[in-house]
N, C-alpha and C positions, 0 to 999 in steps of 0.2 A: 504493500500500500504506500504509494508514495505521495510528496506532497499536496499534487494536485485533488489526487483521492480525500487528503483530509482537509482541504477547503469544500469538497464537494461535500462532504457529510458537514461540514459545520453550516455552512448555507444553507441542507437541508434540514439540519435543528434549528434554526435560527425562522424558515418557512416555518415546521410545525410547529412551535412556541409560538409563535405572530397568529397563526394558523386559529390556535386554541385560544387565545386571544382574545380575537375578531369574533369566535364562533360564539363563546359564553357572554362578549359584550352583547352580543346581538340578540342572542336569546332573554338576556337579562331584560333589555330595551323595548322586547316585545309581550314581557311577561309583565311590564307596567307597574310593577310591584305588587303585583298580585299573588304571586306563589307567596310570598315573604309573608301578608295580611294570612295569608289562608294558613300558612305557618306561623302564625300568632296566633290563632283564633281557635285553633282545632287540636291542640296539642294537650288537651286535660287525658285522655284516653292510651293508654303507655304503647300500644299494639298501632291505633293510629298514626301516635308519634311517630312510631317507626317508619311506616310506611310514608307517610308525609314526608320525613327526610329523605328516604331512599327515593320518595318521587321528585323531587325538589331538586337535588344534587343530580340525577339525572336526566335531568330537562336542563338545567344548566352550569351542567359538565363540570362541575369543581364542587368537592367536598370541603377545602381549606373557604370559599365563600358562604357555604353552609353556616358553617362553623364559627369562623368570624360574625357572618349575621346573628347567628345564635347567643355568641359571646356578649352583642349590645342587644340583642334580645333581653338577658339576664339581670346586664348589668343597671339596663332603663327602669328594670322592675316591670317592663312587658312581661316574661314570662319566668314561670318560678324556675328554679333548680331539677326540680325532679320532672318537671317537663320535658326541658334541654335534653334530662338523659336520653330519651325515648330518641328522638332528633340528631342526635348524636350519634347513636349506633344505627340507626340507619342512612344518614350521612354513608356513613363508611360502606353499606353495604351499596348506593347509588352510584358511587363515583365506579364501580367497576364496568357500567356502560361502557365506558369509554374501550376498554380494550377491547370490548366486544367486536364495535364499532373499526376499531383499527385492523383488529382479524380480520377484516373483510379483502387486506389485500392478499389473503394466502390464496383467495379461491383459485381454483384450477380448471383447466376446461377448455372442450375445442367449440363446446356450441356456443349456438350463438346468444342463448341466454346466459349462459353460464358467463361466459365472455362479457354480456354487459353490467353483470352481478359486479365485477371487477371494477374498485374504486378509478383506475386508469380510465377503465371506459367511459362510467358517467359522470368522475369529477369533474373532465374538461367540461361537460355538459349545463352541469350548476354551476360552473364560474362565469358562464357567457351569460346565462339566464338571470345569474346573481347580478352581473357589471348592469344590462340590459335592465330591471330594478330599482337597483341603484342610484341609474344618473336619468331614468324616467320617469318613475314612478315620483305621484305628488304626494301619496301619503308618506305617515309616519312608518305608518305597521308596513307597507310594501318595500319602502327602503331598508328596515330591521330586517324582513328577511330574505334582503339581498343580499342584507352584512354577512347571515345565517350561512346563505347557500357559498360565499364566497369562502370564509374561512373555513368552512367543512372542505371545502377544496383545496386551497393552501394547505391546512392540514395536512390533506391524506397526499398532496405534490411534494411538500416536505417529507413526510413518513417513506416514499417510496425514492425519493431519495437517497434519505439516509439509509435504506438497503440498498440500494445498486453501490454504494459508494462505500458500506462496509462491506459487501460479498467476498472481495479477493482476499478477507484478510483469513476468510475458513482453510487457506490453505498456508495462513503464516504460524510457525512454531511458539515465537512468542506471543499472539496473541493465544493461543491455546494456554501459555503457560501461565499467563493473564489472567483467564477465565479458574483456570484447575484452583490456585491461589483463592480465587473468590469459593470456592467451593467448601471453602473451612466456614461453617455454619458464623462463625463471630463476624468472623473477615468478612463475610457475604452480605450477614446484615448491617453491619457497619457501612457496606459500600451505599447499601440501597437507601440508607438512612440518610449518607452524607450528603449523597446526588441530591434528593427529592428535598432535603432541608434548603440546598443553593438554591435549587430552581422552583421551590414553595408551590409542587405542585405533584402529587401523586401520580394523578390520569398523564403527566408530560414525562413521568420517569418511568411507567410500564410503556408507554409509545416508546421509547427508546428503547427499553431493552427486547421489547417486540422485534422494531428493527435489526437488531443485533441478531435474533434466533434466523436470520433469510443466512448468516453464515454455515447456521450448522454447527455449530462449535458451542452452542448455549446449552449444557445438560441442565438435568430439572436438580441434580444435585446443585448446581451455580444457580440457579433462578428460584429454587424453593427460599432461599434465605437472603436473597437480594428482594424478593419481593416483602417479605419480613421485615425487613430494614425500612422498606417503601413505607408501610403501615403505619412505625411511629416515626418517619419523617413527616408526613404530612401535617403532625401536630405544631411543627416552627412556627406554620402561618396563624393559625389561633392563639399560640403562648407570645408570638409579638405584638399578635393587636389587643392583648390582655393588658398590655407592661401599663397601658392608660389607666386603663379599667378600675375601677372600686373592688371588692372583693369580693362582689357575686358575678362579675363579670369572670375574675381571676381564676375562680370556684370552677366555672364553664369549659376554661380553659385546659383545668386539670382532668373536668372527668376525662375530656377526649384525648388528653395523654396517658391516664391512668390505664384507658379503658385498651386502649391501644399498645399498652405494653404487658398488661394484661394476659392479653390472648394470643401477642406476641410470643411472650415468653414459654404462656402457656403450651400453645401448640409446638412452639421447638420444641422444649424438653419431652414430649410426650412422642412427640413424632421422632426421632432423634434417639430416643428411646427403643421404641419401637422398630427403628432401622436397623438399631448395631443388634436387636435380638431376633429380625427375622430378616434384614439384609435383603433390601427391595430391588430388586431387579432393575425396575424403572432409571434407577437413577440417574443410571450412565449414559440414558438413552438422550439423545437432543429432543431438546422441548419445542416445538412450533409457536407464530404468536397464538394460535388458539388454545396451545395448554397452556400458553401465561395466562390467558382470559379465563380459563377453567382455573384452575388454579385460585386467584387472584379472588374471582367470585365466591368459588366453592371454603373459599379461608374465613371469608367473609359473613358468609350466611350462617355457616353452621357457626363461628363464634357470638352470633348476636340472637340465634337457638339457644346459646348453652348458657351466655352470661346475662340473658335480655329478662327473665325469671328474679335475677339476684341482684338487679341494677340499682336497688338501692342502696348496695355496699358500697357502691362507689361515690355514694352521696355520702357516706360516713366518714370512708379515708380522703372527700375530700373537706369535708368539716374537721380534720382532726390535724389536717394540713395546716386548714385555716381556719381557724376557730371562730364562733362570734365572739366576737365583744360585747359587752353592756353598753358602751358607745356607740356601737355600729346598730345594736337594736333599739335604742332610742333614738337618732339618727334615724332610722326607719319611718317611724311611728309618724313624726312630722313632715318626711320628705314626698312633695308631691311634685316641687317645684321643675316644672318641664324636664322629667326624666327620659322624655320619650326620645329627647334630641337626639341621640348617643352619635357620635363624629364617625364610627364604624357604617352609620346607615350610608353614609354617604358614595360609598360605593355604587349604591343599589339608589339613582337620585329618583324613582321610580315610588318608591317603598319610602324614601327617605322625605318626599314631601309630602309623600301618607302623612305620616309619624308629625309633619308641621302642621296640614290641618287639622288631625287630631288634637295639638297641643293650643292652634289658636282656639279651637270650641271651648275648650278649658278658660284659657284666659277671656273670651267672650260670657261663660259665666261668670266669672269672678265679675266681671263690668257687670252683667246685669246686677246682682245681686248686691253692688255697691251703689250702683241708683236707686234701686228699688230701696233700700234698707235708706238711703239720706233723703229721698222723698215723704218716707214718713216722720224723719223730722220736726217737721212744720206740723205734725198731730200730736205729736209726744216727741221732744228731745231729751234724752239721757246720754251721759258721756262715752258708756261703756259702748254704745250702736256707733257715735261718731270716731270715737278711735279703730272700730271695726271697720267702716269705711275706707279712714286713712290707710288700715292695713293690708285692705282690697286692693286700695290703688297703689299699695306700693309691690304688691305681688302681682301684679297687672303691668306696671312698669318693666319688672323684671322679664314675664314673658315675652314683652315689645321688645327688650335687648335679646335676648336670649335668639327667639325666633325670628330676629333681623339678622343677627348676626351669623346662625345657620343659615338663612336663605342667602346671603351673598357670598357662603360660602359652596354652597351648594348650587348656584350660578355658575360659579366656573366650571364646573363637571359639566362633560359630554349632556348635556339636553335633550330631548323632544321638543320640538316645534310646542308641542300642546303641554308639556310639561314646563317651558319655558313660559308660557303667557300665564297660568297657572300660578307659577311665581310670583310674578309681575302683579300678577291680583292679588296676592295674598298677603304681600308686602303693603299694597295698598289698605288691605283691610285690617289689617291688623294696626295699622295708623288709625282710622278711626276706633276703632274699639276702642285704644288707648286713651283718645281724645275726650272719648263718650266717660269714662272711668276718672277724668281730670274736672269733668262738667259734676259727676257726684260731690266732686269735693268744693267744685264751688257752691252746689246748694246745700250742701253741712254749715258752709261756713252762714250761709244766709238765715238758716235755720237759727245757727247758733248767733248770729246780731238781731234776731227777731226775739230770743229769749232773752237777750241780755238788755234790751230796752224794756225787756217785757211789757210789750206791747204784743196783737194776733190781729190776722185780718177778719173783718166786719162776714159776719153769719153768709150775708148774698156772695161774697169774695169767695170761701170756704168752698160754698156749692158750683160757684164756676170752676175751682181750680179742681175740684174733684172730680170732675166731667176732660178738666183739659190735661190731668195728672193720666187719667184714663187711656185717653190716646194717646199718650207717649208710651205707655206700658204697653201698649195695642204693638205700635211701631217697633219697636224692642222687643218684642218677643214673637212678632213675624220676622223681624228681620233676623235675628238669629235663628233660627227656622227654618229660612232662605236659605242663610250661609252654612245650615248644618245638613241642609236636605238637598242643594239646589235646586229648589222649585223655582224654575222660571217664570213657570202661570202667579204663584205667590208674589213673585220679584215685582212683578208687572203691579203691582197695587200695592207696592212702597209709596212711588211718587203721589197717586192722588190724598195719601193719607199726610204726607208731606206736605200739600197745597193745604188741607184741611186745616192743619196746625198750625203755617202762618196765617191763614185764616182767623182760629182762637187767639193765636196770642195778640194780634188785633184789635179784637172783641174786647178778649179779660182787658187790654189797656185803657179801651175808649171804656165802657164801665167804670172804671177805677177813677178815672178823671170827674166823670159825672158824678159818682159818691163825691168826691174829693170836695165838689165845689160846693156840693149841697148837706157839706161838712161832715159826711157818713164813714171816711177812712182818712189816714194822715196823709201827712207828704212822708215822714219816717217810713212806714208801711207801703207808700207807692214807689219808694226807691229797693225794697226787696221785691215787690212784684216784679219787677220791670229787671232786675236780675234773675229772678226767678223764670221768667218768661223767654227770655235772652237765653238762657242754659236752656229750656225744652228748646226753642228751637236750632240750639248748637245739635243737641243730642238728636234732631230729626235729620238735622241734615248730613250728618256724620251715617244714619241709618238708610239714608236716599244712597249714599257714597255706595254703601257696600252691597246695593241692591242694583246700581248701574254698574259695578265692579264685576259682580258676578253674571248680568245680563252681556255687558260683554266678552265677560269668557268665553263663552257659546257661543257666538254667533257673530260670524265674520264682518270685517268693515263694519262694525258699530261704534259711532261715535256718540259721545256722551251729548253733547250740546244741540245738536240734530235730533236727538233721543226725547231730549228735557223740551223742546219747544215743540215739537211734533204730539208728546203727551198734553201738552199745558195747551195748545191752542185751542177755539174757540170750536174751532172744525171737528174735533176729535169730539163726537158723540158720545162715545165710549166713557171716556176721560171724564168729561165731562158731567155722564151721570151716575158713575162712581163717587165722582166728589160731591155732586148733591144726595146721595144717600149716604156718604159719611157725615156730611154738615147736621141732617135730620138724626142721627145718629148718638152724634155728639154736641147735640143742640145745647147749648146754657138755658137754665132756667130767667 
C-alpha cells in the first residue's frame, strides 16, 4: 500500500465522516424536533423507553446525540433519572442501524436486481435526485431531504472507498501483524475505545472497520473486542457534554458509561471464558461487514435482555457516585426558573425552540398572574400580594434575559426558513409579555398612592372600572391562549377587542371629568385613573402585539400596518360588528 493508496483511504474517511454528517443533520432538520418532544413525553413506561431510544437513534443515526439530548433532558429536570435509563439502553441498541445499513455494500450478484441492491448502483442515483432537491425545491422539508438523500450517498462513496483503497493491504505481512496484535482481547478493546473516543462516534468507527473486513484479514477474534472497545467509547460524547451539567445531568452521563462497561466487561469475561474452555472454531475465520452488523446488534440486544430487568442498579451506583446533597434537594424544591433552556438542546434548534416556547408560556403566566393579582389592589391592598407582584416581575425579567439570550444564541445555528421566522416572533413576544408584567407594577404602585392618601374612587367609578378591568382580563387571557394554542381564528378578535378598550378608557375618562366638575371624585383620584387607564391600555396593546406577531407567522407577506387599517376600517363589516357587540358587551353602567 503505498502513499497514494493512503490518501485514497483518508479522503475516503474524510467522504464518510462528512457523509454521516450531512445525513443525521438532515434527518434531525426534518424530524423538526419532534422525535426529541415525543422522547420527552412518552418515557414514564421502562419497555417504551427502550424502544423510543432505539427508534430515535435510528432515525437519526447517532446514539452519542441521543444521549447528549438525554443528558439536558435530565439535567433541565424534563425528565427524571430513571426514565433516561430506559432511553439509554436503547440508544445503544438503535445506533446498530447503521452497520446494517453499511453491509449493504457486501451484496453480490450478477442480476440485475441484485446489482441495483448495491449501494454503487443507487447511491449515484440519490445524489443526483438529492442535488436536483436541493437547489429546486422551495420547501423546507424537500431540501432536508435532499441533504438526507445526499449524505446517505457521500457516505456509502466514502465507505467504498475506503475499501478499494484498503484491499491491497490483505496481502501485506505487516498489516496482518497489525490486526493479530489487536486480537489480544485488552489491546483490541483499547483500540476500538480509543478510535470511536477521537472520532465521538460509534456508527463512524464500525463503518471503518466494516471497511477494513473487504481485506480479509479482519478475524472475529480482532473484531469481537474492537467492537467492545466501540461500546464504551461512545460514552466520551455524553461525559463531555456533562462537564457543564448540574448533577442530574452528570448522573445521565454515568448511567450510559456504567451501563456500557457493564456489559462490556461482562460479556468479555464470560465469552473469553467460555472460548479458552470450548475453543471456538469461528475465531480464526474472517469476519464480513455483515458479521460486524450481526455481531454489533446481537451484543446489543441480548445485553439490554439481560440488564434492562435490573436497571435500577444503575440508578444506585450512580447515586453512590454522586450523592445528593441537602443542598442540591433544597435547591430543587424552588428551582423552576427556565430549566428547560439546557445549551445541549441547541444542537437539535428544532426541539431547542420547542423547549423556548414552552419556557415563554411559563413566563406568560407568571405576567398574567402578576396583573391579575395588582388589579385587585384597588379592592383590597395588602403588602404581602404587592411584594408578590414585585417578585413576579422580577422572575419575569429573568425569563426575558434568559430566553433572549438562548434565542440569539440559537440564531446562529443552521435554521429552517420556518424555524427562523419563529424566532423572530418569539423574540418579539416575549418583549411584550415583559412589558405587560412592568405595567403590573405600575398599577401596585397606583394602588398603593391610592391607599396612602387614602382616598377610593366614587361607587359609579368602581362599576365602570369593573366592566373595563373585565376586558382587559378578557384580552389577557385570549391572548395567551393565542400564543399557547395558535389559534389564528382566536388571533383575529384580538384587534376588535383592542378598539373596544381604547374605546372605554375614553368613556371611564370623559365620566370622570363630569363627576369631577359636579364635585362627585377629586382631581387626586382622577390623576390615578388616568394612570390606571394609560396601563390597560399599555397592556392591550402589548396583547394586539403578540396577536399580529403570531398572525404573521403563518401566513406569508403579512404586514402589520396593512393588517391594523384593513381591520379598523369602516368597510370591514366584519370588524366592525364585532366591535359593536363587544361595546354592548362591555357596556358601562
Amino acid at each position: 500500500m503505498d502513499i497514494f493508496s493512503v490518501l485514497t483511504m483518508i479522503g475516503g474517511l474524510a467522504l464518510f465522516l462528512y457523509g454521516m454528517d450531512v445525513l443525521g443533520d438532515g434527518l434531525k432538520k426534518l424530524s423538526g424536533g419532534k422525535l426529541e418532544i415525543i422522547l420527552e413525553k412518552l418515557t414514564s413506561n421502562k419497555l417504551m423507553a427502550i424502544l423510543l431510544g432505539a427508534g430515535v437513534t435510528a432515525i437519526i443515526q447517532s446514539s452519542s446525540a441521543t444521549t447528549v439530548m438525554v443528558v439536558g433532558f435530565v439535567n433541565s429536570g424534563i425528565m427524571k433519572l430513571s426514565q433516561s435509563v430506559g432511553v439509554i439502553l436503547g440508544a445503544n441498541v438503535g445506533t446498530t442501524v447503521t452497520a446494517w445499513i453499511l453491509s449493504l455494500a457486501e451484496i453480490s450478484g450478477t442480476g440485475f436486481f441484485m446489482k441495483l441492491l448495491k449501494p454503487t448502483s443507487f447511491s449515484p442515483v440519490l445524489a443526483i435526485i438529492g442535488v436536483i432537491m436541493l437547489s429546486m425545491a422551495k420547501k423546507e422539508k424537500h431540501k432536508d431531504v435532499g441533504s438526507i438523500l445526499i449524505g446517505f450517498a457521500v457516505l456509502m462513496f466514502g465507505m467504498n472507498t475506503m475499501s478499494g483503497a484498503v484491499e491491497p493491504l490483505a496481502e501485506s505481512p505487516a498489516f496482518a501483524n497489525i490486526l493479530l496484535m489487536f486480537s489480544n482481547p485488552v489491546l483490541g478493546m483499547l483500540a476500538g475505545l480509543i478510535l470511536t473516543a477521537v472520532i465521538q462516534s460509534s456508527s463512524a468507527s464500525i463503518g471503518i472497520l466494516q471497511a477494513l473486513c473487504v481485506t480479509g484479514a479482519v478475524s472475529f477474534q480482532t473484531a469481537i473486542p474492537i467492537i467492545m472497545g466501540q461500546n464504551v467509547g461512545t460514552c466520551v460524547t455524553a461525559l463531555i457534554s456533562s462537564a457543564g451539567a448540574g448533577k442530574n445531568g452528570k448522573r445521565a452521563a454515568l448511567v450510559h458509561l456504567y451501563y456500557n462497561i457493564i456489559k462490556t466487561v461482562g460479556f468479555m469475561v464470560i465469552f473469553y471464558a467460555l472460548h479458552a474452555a470450548l475453543d471456538f472454531a469461528f475465531m480464526d475465520e474472517s469476519i464480513s461487514a455483515l458479521g460486524v452488523a450481526i455481531v454489533h446488534t446481537a451484543f446489543n440486544v441480548v445485553a439490554v435482555v439481560i440488564i434492562a430487568p435490573f436497571s435500577s442498579i444503575l440508578e444506585k451506583m450512580v447515586y453512590i457516585t454522586l450523592p445528593e446533597t441537602q443542598e442540591e434537594l433544597e435547591a430543587q424544591k424552588g428551582k423552576k426558573m427556565v430549566q428547560l433552556l439546557d445549551p445541549r438542546f441547541l444542537s437539535t434548534p428544532g426541539f431547542a425552540l420547542e423547549q423556548c416556547k414552552n419556557a415563554a408560556l411559563d413566563m406568560a403566566e407568571y405576567t398574567r398572574e402578576a396583573l391579575f393579582l395588582a388589579i385587585q389592589m384597588f379592592d383590597k391592598f395588602d403588602e404581602k400580594s404587592a411584594e408578590r407582584v414585585i417578585e413576579l416581575e422580577n422572575i419575569v425579567d429573568h425569563y426575558d434575559d434568559e430566553i433572549g439570550s438562548y434565542l440569539v444564541k440559537l440564531s446562529s445555528r443552521d435554521l429552517t426558513e420556518k424555524d427562523s421566522q419563529e424566532l423572530s416572533v418569539l423574540l418579539h413576544c416575549i418583549g411584550d409579555i415583559e412589558r405587560i408584567a412592568d405595567h403590573a407594577i405600575n398599577i401596585v404602585d397606583g394602588a398603593k398612592e391610592m391607599v396612602g392618601k387614602d382616598q377610593s374612587f366614587s361607587k359609579k367609578a368602581q362599576e365602570e372600572l369593573a366592566i373595563y378591568t373585565g376586558a382587559i382580563k378578557d384580552i389577557v387571557n385570549t391572548t395567551i391562549l393565542v400564543f399557547q394554542e395558535t389559534d389564528l381564528k382566536l388571533a383575529t378578535m384580538i384587534e376588535p377587542m383592542e378598539e373596544v378598550i381604547d374605546y372605554l378608557s375614553e368613556e371611564v375618562k370623559k365620566r370622570h371629568l363630569k363627576r369631577l366638575r359636579k364635585g362627585k371624585c377629586s382631581i387626586e383620584m382622577g390623576f390615578v385613573l388616568a394612570d390606571l387607564t394609560t396601563n390597560y391600555e399599555r397592556v392591550s396593546d402589548h396583547c394586539s402585539n403578540i396577536a399580529l406577531a403570531m398572525l404573521q407567522l403563518n401566513e406569508d407577506n403579512f404586514e402589520t400596518h396593512e393588517y391594523q387599517d384593513q381591520m379598523s376600517s369602516k368597510d370591514n363589516l366584519m370588524f366592525m360588528a364585532e366591535v359593536k357587540h363587544l361595546k354592548e358587551r362591555y357596556q358601562l353602567p
